[in-house]
N, C-alpha and C positions, 0 to 999 in steps of 0.2 A: 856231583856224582858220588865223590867219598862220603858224602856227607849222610848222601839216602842209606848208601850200604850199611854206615856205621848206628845209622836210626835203626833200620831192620833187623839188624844182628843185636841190639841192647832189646830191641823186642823181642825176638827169640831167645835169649838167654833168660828175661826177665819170666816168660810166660814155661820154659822148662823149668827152673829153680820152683816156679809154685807150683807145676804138677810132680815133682820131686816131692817137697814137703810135702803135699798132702799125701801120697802114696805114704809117705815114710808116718802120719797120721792114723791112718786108715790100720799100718800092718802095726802099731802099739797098744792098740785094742785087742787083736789079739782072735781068738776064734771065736769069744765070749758071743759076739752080735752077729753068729754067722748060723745061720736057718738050719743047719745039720747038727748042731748043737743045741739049738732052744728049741721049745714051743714057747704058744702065746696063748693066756688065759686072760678073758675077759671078765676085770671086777666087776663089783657092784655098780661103782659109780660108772662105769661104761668106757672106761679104759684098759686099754691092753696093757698087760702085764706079760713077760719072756719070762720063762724060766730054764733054769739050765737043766737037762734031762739028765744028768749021773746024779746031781746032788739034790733033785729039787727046791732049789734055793731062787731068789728073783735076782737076775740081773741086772747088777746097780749100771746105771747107762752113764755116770760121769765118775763120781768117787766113792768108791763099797765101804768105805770106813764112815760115813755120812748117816749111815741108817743101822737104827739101834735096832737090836734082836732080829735079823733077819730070815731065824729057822720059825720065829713064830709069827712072824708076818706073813710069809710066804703061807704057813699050816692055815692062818684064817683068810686070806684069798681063795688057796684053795677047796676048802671045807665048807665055805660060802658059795664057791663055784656049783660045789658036791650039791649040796639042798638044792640053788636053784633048778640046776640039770633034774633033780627027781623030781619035779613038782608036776604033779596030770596038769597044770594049767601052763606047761612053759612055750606053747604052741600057738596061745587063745589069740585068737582076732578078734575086736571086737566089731559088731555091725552098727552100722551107722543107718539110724533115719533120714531117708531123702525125700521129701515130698517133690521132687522134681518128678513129672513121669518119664520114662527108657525110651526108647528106640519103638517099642511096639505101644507103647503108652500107657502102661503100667505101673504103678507105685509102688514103694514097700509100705502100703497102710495095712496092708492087712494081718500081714507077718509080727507088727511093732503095734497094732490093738491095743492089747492087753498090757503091755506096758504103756503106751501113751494113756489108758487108761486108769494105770495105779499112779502114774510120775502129776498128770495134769486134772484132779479131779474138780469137776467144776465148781467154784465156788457158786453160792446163792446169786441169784442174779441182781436184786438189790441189798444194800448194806442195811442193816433194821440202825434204826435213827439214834442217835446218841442219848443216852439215861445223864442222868442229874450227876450219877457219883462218877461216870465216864469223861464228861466232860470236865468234871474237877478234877480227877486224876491227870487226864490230859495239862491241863494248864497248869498242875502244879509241878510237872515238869518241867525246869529250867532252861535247857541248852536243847539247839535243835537236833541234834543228833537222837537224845533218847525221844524225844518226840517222832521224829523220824521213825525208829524201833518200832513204837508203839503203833503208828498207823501203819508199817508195813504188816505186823502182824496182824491188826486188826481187821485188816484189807482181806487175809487171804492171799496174799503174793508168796509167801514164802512154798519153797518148791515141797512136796512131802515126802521125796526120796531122799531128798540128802537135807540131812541137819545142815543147817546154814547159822553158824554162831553169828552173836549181835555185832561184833567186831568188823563182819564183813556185811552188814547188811548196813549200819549207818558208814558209809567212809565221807563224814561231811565236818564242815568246819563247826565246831560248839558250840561259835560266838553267832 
């Protein structure tokens, strides 16, 4: 019986002592991280940034002596924030073609026309046959990658909205 009380009681002293410390954690920080003194500005890269609202400076979350120039780091988050906010495009959705049909059996073919139209123009429907200096051309290409190149291009696959560099259109082994 002594033995349980004495268990119990080294657990409640053990589990006060750590909610002590951490209290005593929490108030060394100070007001810095407390919501009535910051806002939060979202960088570029898509993280939140605190700022402290007397000095608009960012607040360092572990140690402020760690980050060099803080009056102009803070000036280009937020000046970067400035631009993005004014842009007429900071709102844009963009719409997605679904050739799936809705609920009433409808598509978006006809709204996305004129773009399926400019994005997928139809190649010829057969390839005209290979010439004498094509075909030399071709084989005097060494590795299959630029081989590869060559007959993507010559195919017609390449998309004609977006330039597609040759980088990403051969990703194949040389040898």
């Amino acid at each position: 019986m002594k033995k349980i009380i004495f268990i119990t009681l080294a657990i409640l002293i053990v589990i006060a002592s750590a909610l002590f410390i951490n209290k005593e954690k929490t108030i060394k920080k100070g007001n810095l991280m407390d919501n009535t003194n910051t806002y939060t500005v979202i960088a570029l890269n898509g993280r939140e940034v605190k700022f402290d609202k007397n000095t608009n400076l960012i607040v360092a979350k572990h140690d402020s002596n760690r980050q060099l120039a803080p009056d102009l780091a803070a000036k280009l988050v937020l000046d970067s924030r400035a631009i993005l906010d004014s842009s007429p495009y900071k709102n844009y959705k963009p719409l997605y073609y679904n050739p799936k049909p809705n609920s009433l059996g409808q598509t978006d073919y006809l709204a996305f026309k004129p773009w399926l139209d400019i994005s997928y123009k139809a190649s010829s429907n057969k390839l005209s046959p290979w010439t004498k200096s094509e075909k030399a051309y071709y084989e005097s290409l060494k590795d299959k990658r630029d081989r590869y190149i060559y007959l993507v291009k010559r195919s017609n696959l390449k998309c004609t909205m977006i330039d597609i560099p040759e980088d990403a259109i051969g990703r194949v082994d040389s040898n």
